[in-house]
C-alpha positions as CSV (number, residue, x, y, z in Angstrom):
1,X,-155.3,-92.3,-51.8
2,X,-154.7,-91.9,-55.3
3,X,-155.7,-95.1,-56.6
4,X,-159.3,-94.7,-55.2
5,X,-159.8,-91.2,-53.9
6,X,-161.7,-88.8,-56.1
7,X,-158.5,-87.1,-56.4
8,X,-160.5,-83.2,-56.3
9,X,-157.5,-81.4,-57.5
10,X,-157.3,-78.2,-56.3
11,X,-154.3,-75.0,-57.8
12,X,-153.7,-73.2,-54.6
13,X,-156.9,-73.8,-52.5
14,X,-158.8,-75.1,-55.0
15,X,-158.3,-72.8,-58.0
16,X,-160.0,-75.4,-60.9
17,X,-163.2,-76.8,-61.1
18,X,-165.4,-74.0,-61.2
19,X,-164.5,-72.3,-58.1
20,X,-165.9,-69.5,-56.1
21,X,-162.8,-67.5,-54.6
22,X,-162.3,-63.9,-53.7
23,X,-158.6,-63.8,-54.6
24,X,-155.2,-65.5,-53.8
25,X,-155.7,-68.4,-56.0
26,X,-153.1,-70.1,-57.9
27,X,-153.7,-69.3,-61.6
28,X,-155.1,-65.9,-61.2
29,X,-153.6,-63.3,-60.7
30,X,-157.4,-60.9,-60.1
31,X,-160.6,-61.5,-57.6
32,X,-163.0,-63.7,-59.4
33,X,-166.6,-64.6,-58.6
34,X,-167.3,-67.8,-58.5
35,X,-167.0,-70.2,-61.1
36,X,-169.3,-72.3,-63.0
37,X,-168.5,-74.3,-66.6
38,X,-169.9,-76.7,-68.7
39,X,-169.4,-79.3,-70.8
40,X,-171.1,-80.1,-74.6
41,X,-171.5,-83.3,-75.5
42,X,-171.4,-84.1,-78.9
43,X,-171.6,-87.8,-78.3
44,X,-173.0,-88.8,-74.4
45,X,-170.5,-87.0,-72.4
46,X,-168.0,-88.1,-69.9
47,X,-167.3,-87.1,-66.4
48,X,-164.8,-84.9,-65.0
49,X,-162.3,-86.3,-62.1
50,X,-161.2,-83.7,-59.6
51,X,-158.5,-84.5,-56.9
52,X,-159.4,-83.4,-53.7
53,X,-156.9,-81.3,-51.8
54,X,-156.9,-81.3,-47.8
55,X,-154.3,-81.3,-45.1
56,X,-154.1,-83.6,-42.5
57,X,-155.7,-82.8,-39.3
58,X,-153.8,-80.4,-36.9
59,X,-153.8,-81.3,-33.3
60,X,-155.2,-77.3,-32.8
61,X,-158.0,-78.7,-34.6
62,X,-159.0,-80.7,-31.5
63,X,-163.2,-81.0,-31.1
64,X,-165.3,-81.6,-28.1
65,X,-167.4,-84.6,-28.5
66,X,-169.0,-85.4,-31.6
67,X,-172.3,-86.0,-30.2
68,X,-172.0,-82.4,-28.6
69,X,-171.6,-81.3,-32.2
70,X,-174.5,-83.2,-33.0
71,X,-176.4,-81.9,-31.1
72,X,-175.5,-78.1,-32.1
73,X,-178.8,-76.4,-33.0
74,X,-178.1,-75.2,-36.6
75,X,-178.9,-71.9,-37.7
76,X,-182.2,-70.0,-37.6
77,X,-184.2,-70.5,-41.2
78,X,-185.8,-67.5,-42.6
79,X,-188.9,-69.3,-43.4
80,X,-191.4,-71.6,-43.4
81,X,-192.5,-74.4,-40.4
82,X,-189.8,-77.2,-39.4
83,X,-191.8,-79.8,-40.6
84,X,-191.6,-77.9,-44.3
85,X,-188.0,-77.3,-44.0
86,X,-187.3,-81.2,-43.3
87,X,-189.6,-82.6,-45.8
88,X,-187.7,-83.9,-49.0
89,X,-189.3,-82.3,-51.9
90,X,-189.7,-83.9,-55.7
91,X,-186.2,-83.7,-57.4
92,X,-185.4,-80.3,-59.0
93,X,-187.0,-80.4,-62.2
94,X,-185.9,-77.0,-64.3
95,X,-182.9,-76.2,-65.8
96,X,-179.2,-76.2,-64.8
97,X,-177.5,-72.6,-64.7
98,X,-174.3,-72.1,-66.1
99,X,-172.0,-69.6,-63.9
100,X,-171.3,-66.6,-66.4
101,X,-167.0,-66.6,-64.8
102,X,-165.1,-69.7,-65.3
103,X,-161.6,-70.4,-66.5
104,X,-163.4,-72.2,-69.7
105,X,-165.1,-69.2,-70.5
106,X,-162.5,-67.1,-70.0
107,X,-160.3,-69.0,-72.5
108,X,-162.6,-69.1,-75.0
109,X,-163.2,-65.1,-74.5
110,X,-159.4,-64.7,-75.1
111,X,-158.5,-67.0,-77.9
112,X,-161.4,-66.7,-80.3
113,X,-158.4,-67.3,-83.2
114,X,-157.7,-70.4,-82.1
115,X,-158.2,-73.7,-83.9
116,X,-160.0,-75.4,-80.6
117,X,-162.0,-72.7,-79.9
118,X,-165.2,-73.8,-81.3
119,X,-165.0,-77.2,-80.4
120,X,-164.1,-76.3,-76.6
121,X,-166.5,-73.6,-76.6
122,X,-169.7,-75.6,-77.8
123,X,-168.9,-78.6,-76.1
124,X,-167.8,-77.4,-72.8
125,X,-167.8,-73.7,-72.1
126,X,-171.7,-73.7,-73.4
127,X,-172.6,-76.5,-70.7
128,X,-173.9,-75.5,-66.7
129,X,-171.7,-77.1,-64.2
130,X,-171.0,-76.8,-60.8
131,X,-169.1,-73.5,-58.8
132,X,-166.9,-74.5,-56.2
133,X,-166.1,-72.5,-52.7
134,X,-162.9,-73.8,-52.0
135,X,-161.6,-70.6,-49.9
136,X,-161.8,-70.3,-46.4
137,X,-162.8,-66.6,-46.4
138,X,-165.5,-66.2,-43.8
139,X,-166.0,-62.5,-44.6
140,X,-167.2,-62.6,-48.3
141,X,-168.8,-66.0,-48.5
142,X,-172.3,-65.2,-48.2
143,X,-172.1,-62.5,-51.0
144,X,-170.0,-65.0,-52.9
145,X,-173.0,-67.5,-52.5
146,X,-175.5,-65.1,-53.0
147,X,-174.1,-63.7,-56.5
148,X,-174.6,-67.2,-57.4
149,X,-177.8,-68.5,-56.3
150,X,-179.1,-65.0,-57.3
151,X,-177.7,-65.6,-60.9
152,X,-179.5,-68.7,-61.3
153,X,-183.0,-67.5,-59.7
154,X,-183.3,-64.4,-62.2
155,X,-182.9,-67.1,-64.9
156,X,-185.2,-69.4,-63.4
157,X,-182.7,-72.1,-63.1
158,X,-180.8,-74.0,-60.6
159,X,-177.3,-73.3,-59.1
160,X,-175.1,-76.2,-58.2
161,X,-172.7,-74.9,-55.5
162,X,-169.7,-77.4,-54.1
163,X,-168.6,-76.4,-50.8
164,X,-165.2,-77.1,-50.5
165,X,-163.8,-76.1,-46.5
166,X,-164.0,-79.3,-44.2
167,X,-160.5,-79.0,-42.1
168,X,-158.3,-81.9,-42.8
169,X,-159.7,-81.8,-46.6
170,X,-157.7,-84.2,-49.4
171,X,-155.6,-86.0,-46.2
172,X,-153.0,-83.7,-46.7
173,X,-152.7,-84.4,-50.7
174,X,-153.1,-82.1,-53.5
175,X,-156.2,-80.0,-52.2
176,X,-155.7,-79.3,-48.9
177,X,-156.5,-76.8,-47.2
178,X,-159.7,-75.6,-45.5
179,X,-160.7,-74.1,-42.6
180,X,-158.5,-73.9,-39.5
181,X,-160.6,-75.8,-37.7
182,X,-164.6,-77.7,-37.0
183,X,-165.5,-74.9,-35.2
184,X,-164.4,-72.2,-37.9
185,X,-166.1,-74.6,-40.6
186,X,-169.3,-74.8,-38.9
187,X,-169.4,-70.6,-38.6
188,X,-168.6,-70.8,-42.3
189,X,-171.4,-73.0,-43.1
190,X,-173.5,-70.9,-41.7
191,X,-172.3,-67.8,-43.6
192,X,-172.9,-70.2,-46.7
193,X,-176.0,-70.9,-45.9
194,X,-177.0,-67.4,-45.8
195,X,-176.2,-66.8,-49.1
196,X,-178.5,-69.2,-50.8
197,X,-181.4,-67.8,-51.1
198,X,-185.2,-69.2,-51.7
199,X,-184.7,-70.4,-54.8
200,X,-183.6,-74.2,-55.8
201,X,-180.2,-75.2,-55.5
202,X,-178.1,-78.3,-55.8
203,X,-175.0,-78.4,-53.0
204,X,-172.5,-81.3,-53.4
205,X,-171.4,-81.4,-49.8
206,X,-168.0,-81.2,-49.3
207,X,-166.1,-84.1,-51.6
208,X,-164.3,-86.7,-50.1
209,X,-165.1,-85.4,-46.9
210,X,-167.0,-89.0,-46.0
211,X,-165.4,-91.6,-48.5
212,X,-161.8,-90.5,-47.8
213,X,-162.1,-90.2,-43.8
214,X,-160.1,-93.3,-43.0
215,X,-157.2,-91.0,-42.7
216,X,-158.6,-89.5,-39.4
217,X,-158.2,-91.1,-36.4
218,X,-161.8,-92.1,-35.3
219,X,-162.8,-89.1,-32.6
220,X,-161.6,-86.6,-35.5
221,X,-163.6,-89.2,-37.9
222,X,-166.6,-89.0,-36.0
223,X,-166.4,-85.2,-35.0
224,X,-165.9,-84.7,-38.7
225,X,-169.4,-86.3,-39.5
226,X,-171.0,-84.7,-36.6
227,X,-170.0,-81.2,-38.1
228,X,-171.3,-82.6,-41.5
229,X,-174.0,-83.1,-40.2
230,X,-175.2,-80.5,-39.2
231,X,-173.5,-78.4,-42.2
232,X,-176.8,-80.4,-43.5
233,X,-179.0,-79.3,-41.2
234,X,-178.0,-75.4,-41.4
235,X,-178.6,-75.4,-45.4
236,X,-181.6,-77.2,-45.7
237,X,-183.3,-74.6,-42.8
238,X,-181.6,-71.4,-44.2
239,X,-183.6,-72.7,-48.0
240,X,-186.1,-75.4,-47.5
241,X,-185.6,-76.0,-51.2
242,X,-182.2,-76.2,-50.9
243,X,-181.2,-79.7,-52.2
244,X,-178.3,-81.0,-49.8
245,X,-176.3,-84.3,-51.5
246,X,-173.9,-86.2,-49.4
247,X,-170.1,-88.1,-50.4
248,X,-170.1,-91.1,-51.3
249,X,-166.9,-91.8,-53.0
250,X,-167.4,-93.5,-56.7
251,X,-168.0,-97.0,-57.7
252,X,-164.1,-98.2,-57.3
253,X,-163.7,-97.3,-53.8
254,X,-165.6,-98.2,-50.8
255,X,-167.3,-101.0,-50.3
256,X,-171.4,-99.7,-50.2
257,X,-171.9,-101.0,-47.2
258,X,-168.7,-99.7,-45.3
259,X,-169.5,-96.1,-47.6
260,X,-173.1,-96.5,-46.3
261,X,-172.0,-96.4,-42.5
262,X,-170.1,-93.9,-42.9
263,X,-172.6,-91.3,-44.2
264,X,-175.5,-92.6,-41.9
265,X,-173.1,-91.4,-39.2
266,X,-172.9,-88.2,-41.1
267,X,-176.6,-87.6,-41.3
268,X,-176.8,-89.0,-44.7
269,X,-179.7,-91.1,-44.3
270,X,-181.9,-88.1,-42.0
271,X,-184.0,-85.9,-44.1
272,X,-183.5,-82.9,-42.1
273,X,-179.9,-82.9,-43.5
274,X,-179.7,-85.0,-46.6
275,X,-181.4,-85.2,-50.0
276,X,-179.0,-88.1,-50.3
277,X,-175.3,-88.8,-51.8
278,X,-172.9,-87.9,-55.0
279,X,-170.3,-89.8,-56.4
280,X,-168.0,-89.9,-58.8
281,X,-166.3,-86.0,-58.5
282,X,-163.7,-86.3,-60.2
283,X,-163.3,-89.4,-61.5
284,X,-164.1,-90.9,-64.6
285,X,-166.3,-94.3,-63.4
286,X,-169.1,-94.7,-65.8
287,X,-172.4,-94.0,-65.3
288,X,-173.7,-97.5,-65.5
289,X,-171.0,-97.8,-62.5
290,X,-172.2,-95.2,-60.3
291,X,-175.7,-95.5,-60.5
292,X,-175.4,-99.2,-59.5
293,X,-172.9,-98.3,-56.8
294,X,-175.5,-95.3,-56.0
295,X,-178.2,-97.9,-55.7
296,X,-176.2,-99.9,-53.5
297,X,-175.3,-97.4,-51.3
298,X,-179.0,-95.6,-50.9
299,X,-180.0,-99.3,-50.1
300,X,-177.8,-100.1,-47.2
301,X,-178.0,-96.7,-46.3
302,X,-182.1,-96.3,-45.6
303,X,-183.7,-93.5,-44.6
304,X,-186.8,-92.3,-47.1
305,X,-187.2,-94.2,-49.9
306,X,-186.7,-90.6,-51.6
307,X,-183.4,-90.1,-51.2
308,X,-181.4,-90.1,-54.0
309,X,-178.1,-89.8,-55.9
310,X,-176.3,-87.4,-58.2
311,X,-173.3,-88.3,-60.5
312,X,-170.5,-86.5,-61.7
313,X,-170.4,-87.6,-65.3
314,X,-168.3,-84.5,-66.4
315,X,-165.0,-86.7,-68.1
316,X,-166.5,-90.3,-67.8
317,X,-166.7,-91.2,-71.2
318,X,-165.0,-93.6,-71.6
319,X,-164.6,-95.3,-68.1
320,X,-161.9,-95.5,-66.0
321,X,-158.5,-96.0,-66.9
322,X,-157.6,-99.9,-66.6
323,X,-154.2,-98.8,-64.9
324,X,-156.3,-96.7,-62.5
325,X,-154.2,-93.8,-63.6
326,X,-156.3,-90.7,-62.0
327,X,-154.0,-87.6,-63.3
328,X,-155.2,-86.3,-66.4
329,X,-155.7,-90.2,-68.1
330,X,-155.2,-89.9,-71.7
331,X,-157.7,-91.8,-73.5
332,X,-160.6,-89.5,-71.8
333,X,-163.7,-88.1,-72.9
334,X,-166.8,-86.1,-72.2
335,X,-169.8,-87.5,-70.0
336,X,-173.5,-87.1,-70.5
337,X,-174.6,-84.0,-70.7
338,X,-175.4,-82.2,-67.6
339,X,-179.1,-82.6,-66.8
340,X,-181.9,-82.4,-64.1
341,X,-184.0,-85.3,-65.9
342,X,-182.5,-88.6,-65.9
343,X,-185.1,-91.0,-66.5
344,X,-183.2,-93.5,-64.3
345,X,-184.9,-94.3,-60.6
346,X,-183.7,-92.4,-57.6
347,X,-180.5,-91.0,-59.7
348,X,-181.5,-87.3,-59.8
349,X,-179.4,-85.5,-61.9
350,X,-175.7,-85.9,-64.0
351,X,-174.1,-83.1,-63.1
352,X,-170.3,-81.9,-64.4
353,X,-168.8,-81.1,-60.9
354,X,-165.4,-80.7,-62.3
355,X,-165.1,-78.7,-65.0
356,X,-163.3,-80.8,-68.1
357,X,-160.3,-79.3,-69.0
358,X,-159.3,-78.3,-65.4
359,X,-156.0,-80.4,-64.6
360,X,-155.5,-82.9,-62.4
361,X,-151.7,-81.5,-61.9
362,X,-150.1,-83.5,-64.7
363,X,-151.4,-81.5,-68.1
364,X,-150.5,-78.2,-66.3
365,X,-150.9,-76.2,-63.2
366,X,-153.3,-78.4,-60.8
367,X,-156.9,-76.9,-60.9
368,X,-155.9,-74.9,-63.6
369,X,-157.7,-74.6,-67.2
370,X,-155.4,-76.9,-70.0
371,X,-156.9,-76.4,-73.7
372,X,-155.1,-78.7,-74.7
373,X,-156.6,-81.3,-72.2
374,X,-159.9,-80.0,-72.8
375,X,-159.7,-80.2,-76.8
376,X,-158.9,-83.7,-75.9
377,X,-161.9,-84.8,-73.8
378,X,-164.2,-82.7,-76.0
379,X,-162.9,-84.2,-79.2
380,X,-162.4,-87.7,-78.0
């Protein structure tokens, strides 16, 4: 899975890449709220990789029929008409909000001596990126949700959460973890849900949960997009102007037609669940990569002709290795800069989903923040 996967690297459960925890995780030691970084760009910036960490499935996590789950009404919306609530609005068009508690942030807060401090602190710790919820702790995650999206509306600017709980996550590599089981995740999702608010949001649903499924036998596979599904379903009804996006693996995986199937069957290509796909989390693809893959894949997939796509350009810089190395690639740099206003047609935002300077595992501690590794993207 190395070689393709998006590798979403994960310390612990998930302790890098901007994460939203309440405790426990590998690389700190106190209760943090969530996460969110960003990366400068000096030069146009690259995207940030993140290795995905999920166990394989366990046979307790045994479903009833996907179409059952399908079928599962989601949860009840606190406002406005059904037909509002599944109409795709225009793309987000105001700013990006940078979480105020990252590990970037934190660095720079305790090192202010150090020779790398200004560069890592202009180019990264000063740029919005994404807050991850990698934890399966049912009993805080609306606040933990809410503390963000609540953030970002009393700035007038828009949260991008990464829910990060599907059972079987990262096929039993580096990230796994999750919840316990589909039926735990869905009452999860709806606990997230309730946390976001009225305001616009951004959620990257669930990396690798839809490119990496090959590891599942095929009733787990299809249980797995059922549930997705309808994770979908349950955010865009709790905030009709919550923006759902949908995985699509990057540019040097999956075929777009075979990546296409997949996420139709994982409501994808249904507007009552989908705003359409991400790629690239990361990875370090280019950007001229992903949005033709993007294009590709929103073309086989169908659906409105509004869906669209949203690319991780956080370490992409400089492109993927040419040895397909995915651990902390030397050679690296800084993406675009994160932004709501691309200018190119159905891509609707560059985001930095993994915060650069978060290790793959081979710099340091996986998911945990490497200066060193950061001064190297950011100087690059």
């Amino acid at each position: 899975m190395v070689a393709a996967a998006s590798v979403v690297v994960v310390a612990g459960v998930v302790a890098g890449t901007l994460s939203a925890f309440d405790g426990g995780r590998r690389g700190s030691d106190r209760a943090r709220s969530p996460e969110v970084t960003a990366s400068p760009r000096p030069a146009p910036l690259p995207a940030v990789p993140s290795p995905s960490l999920s166990p394989s499935p366990s046979p307790s996590a045994a479903r009833s029929s996907a179409s059952a789950r399908a079928g599962a009404p989601p949860s009840p919306s606190p406002s406005g008409s059904r037909a509002v609530r599944h109409q795709r609005g225009a793309p987000a068009a105001g700013r990006l909000y940078r979480h105020p508690d990252s590990q970037v942030l934190d660095w720079v807060r305790a090192h202010p001596g150090d020779p790398r401090h200004a560069v890592i602190a202009s180019r990264i710790a000063e740029q919005p990126a994404a807050v991850w919820f990698a934890e399966y702790a049912p009993g805080t995650i609306t606040a933990r949700v809410a503390a963000v999206t609540s953030g970002g509306a009393a700035q007038g600017r828009v949260p991008v959460l990464v829910p990060y709980a599907i059972p079987g996550r990262d096929c039993g590599g580096h990230s796994q973890g999750g919840a316990p089981d589909l039926d735990a995740y869905d009452a999860w999702i709806d606990r997230f849900a309730a946390g976001l608010g009225s305001g616009e949001v951004i959620v990257v649903l669930e990396p690798d949960s839809v490119a990496q499924a090959e590891c599942l036998p095929a009733g787990a596979r299809a249980d797995r997009f059922a549930s997705l599904a309808r994770a979908g379903r349950v955010l865009k009804d709790a905030n009709p102007r919550a923006r759902v996006y949908f995985d699509a693996g990057h540019s040097g995986w999956n075929a777009p037609g075979r990546q296409a199937a997949w996420l139709r069957q994982a409501g994808a290509a249904s507007p009552a669940s989908s705003d359409g796909i991400f790629s690239n989390v990361s990875n370090f693809h280019t950007t001229a990569d992903e949005i033709a893959y993007d294009r590709r894949v929103l073309a086989a997939l169908g659906g409105p002709a509004g869906l669209g796509a949203v690319i991780d350009t956080s370490r992409n810089g400089n492109g993927a290795p040419a040895d397909g190395e995915w651990c902390d690639p030397a050679g690296r740099r800084l993406g675009r800069t994160p932004t709501l206003t691309t200018g190119e047609p159905r891509i609707d935002a560059y985001l930095w989903v993994k915060l650069p300077g978060e290790s793959d595992g081979c710099k340091g501690r996986p998911g945990t923040f490497t200066a060193s590794y950061a001064y190297d993207l950011a100087s690059s």
